[in-house]
N, C-alpha and C positions, 0 to 999 in steps of 0.2 A: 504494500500500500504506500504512497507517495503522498498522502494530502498534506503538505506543510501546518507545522504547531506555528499558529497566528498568537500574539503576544498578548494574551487575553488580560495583561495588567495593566488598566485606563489609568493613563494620566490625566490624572483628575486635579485640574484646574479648579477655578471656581467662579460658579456663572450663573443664571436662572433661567426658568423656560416659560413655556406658553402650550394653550391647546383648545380645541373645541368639541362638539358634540355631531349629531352625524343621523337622519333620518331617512325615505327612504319611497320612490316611487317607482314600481316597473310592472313588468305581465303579471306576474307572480308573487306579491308581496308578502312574507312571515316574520312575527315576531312571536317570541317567547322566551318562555326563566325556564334554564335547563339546572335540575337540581339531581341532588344523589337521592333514590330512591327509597336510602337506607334510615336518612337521618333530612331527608328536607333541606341542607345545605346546598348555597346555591356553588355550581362547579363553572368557575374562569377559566380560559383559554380553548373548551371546548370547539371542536373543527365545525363546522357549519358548511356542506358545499355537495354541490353534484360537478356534473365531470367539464362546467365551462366556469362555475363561479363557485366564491370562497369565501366566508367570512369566520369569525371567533364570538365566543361571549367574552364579556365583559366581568368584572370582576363582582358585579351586583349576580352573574350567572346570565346576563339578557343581550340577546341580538336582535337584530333585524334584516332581514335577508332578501334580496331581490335577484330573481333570475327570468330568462324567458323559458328555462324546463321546471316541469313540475315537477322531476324529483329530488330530493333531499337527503343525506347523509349527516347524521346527528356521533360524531365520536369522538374518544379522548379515550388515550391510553390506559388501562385499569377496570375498564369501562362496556359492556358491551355494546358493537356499533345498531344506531338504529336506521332502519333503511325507510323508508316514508316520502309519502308528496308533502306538495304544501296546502292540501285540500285537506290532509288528515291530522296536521299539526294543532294539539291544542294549546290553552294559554299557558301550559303547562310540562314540558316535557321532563321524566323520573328516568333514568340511567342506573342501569344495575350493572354493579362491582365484576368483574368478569375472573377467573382465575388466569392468571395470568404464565405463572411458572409450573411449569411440568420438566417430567426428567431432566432437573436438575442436573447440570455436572461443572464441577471447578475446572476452567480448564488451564492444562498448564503449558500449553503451546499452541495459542492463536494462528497459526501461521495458517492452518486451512480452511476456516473460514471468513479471515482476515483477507486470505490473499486472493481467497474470490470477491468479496468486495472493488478488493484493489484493480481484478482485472476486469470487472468489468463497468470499471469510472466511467469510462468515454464510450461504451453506449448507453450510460444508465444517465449521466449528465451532460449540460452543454460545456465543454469546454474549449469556448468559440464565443465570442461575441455575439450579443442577442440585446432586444429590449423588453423592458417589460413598465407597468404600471405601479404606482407603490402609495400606501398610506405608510405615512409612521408618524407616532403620538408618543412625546417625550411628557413625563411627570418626574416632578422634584417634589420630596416633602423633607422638611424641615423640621427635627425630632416628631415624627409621628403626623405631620400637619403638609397638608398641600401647597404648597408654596408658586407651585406653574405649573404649565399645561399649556404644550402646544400640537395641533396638529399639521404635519406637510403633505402634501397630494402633490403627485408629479407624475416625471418621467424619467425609465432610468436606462441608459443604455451601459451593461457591464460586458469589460474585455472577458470575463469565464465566471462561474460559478465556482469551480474547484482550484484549486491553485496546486497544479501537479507536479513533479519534480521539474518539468521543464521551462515552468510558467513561475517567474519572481514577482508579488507585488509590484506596484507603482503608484504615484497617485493619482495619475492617470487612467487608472484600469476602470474609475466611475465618470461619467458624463451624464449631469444633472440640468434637467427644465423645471423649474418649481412652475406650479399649475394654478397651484390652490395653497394656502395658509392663515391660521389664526393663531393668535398666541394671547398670552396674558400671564402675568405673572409679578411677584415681587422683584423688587429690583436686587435689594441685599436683604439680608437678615438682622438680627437684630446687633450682632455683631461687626456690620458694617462690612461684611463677606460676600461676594459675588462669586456666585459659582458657577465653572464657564462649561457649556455644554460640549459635548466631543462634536465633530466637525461629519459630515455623509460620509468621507473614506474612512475617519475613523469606525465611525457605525457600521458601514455596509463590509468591513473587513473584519467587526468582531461580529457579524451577522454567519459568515462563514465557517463552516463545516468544519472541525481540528477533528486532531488522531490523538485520542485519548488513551492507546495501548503500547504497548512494549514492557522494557524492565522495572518501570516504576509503578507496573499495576498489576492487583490481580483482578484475574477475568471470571467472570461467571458466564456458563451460557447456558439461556433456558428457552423452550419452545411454546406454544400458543395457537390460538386459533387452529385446532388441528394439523400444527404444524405449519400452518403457512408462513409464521412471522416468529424469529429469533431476536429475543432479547438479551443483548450482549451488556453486562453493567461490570463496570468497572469500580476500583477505587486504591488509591494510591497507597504502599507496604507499608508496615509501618516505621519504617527508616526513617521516610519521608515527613518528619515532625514539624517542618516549618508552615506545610499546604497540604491540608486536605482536601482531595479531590474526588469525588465521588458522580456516580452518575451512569446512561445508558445508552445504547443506540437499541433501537426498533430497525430489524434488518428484514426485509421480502423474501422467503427463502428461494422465487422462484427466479428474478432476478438476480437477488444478491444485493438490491438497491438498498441503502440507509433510507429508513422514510421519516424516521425521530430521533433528536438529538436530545440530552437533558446532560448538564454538566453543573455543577455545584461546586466553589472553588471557597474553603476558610483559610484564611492567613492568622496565623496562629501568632506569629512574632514580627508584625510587618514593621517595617522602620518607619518614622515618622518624617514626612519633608516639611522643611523648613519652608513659609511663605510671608517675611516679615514677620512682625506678631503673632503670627498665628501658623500650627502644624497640623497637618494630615497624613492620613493612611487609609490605606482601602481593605476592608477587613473582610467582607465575600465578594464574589461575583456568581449567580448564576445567566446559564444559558438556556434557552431550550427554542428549536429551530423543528418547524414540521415542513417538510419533503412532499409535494403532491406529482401523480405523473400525469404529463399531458396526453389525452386521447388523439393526437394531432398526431404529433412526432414519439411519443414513448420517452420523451424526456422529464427527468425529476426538476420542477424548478423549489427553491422554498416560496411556502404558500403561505405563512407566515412565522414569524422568530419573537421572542422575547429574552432581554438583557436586561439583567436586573445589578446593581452597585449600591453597597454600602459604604459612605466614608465616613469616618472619626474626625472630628475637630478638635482641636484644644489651644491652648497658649503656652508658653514657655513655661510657665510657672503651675501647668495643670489645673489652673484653676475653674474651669470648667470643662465637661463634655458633651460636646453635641454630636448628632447624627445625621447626615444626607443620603437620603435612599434614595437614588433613580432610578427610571423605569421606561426603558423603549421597547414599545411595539412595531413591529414592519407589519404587513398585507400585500402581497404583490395581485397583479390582474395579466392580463390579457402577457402573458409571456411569450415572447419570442412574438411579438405582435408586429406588425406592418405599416408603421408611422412614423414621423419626423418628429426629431429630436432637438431643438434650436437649443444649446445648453444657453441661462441665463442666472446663472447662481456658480460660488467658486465652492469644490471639493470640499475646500479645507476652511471655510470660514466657519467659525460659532455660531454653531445653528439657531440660539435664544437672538443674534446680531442682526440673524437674514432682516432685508426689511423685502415688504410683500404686501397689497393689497387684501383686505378683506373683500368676500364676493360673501355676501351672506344667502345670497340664493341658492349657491352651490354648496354650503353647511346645512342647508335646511331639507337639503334632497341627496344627505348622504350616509349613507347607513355600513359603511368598512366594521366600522368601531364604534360603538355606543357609548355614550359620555354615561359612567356614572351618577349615583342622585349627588355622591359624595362630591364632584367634580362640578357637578351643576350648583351646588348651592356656594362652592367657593367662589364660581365665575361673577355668579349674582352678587357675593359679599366683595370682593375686590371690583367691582363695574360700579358699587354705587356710588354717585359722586359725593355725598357724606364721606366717602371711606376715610380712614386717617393715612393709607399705605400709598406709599409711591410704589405706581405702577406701571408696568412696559407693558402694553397693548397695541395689538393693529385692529383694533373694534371700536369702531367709531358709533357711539349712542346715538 
């Protein structure tokens, strides 16, 4: 296998974000709260899509879903999948826990079903320049508290998907058309701290697929769905004390494609960077990246990904400890699609800096991602012109 370890430890500056909410008109219109059947809790990141369109729940558990086919796939790993139109959806859809691992076995040398994977990258992904369509929705909160919210809607043309031994990075390898944006957010904190978001190459290269095996891991692999689907979980020896890293791939046994990635990364003794007054350290990061194949071509594009960071703050003198959790979502659409690209945005700028036009028409008839109630009543509390917060907005009352 060849997929290069991307440097999954964010330099994390300090910056603030923005974001909006997302509704929804076509042939086929559904919403509903996907919860666990078990316990009534509602279940986030949930896949939503038939074989042209794609969406997630939300962290309340709620989508809204627009296609011109009628049928529907309701799944999420753990989970059994639900197969349904959108005639037979009710306000409420219950997901039952699926077993997952059967014959068990440790394995102590990956190499054979590692190395089918590995051979068969470049029919299973694009590893060629393509475009595709993309939401991504940045959140910052602020010890426990929402602090921004932004969402961007574009266009994305990438040099590959996979980064194989022959293909090196670049920052060039994304060319970016912003389409669509809303943001909103605090400026600083109360600390007088700007936290600066990572940049699209940042994002879209820690969006990308890593090789979480060799000598620093052991392997588990266990089988599913009668066998159709191997779950290979990893996690780091215990040598390894400074980073715990734990996590799985969901592999097709019929292709050998990755369809799900899940990576969980603790920094047990991360060192603290100095930034003036004030130090940081990034103390997790998770990943987790879902694989769809296209009914066109039989290629895998990601249909969408989540990047999750936590940082520590404090001062010289320790005198207090704060928390920064971020949180991106990607959605990709129409992949490998047949459209112009005019790039009008740079790579590398701090995505909370981009400035963009509000189009409120096209947030009102967008349903990618659903704004949480939690999300909504911040927008409402930082929009009202009473507020006492200095605010960066592109939403003009």
């Amino acid at each position: 296998m060849h997929f290069k370890f991307i440097n999954y430890t964010m330099k994390l500056p300090f910056f603030l974000l923005f974001l909006f909410s997302i509704f929804s008109h076509s042939q086929n219109n559904t919403s509903a709260l996907v919860v666990d059947s078990a316990d009534n809790s509602p279940l986030e990141f949930v896949g939503v899509y038939n074989s042209k369109d794609h969406t997630m729940t939300n962290a309340d558990g709620r989508f809204q879903f627009s296609s011109s086919l009628d049928s529907i796939i309701v799944y999420s790993v753990g989970y059994d999948k639900l197969t349904t139109t959108s005639q037979k959806i009710k306000d409420t859809i219950y997901l039952n826990k699926s077993v997952l691992e059967l014959n068990e076995v440790t394995v102590t040398n990956e190499k054979t079903l590692w190395q089918k994977v590995g051979d068969s990258v470049r029919s299973n992904y694009p590893t060629y320049p393509y475009k595709e369509k993309f939401l991504l929705r940045g959140v910052l909160r602020y010890n426990g508290e929402i602090t921004r919210i932004q969402d961007i809607q574009g266009k994305l043309e990438r040099r590959t998907l996979l980064y194989t031994k022959e293909i090196d990075p670049d920052k060039k390898d994304f060319k970016v058309e912003l389409t669509n944006m809303r943001k909103v957010g605090l400026v600083k904190d109360e600390k007088k701290v700007y936290f600066i978001f990572e940049t699209f190459y940042q994002l879209f290269m820690n969006f990308t697929p890593i090789n979480a095996t060799g000598d620093a891991f052991d392997l588990t692999e266990s089988t599913f769905e009668n066998g159709n689907k191997i779950n290979l979980s990893f996690h780091t020896k215990p040598e390894f004390d400074n980073e715990k890293v734990v996590g799985y791939y969901i592999i097709n046994n019929e292709d050998h494609a990755i369809e799900r990635i899940l990576i969980e990364i603790d920094f047990k003794n991360n060192p603290y960077k100095e930034d003036g007054e004030t130090r940081f350290r990034t103390v997790s990061v998770e990943k987790e990246i879902y694989l769809s194949k296209s009914s066109e071509n039989n290629k895998y594009h990601i249909a969408s990904a989540k990047y999750d960071v936590k940082v520590e703050l404090t001062d010289e003198q320790n005198s207090y400890t704060s928390f920064y959790d971020v949180s991106f979502i990607l959605t990709t659409s129409d992949n490998e699609g047949d459209f112009d690209i005019k790039k009008n945005v740079s790579s590398s700028k701090d995505l909370f800096k981009i400035k963009y036009p509000y189009d409120q028409s096209y947030w009102n008839s967008q349903n990618q991602l659903l704004l949480t109630d939690e999300m909504l009543e911040f927008i409402e509390k930082v929009q009202d012109p009473n507020s006492e917060f200095k605010v960066k907005s592109n939403i003009k009352n």
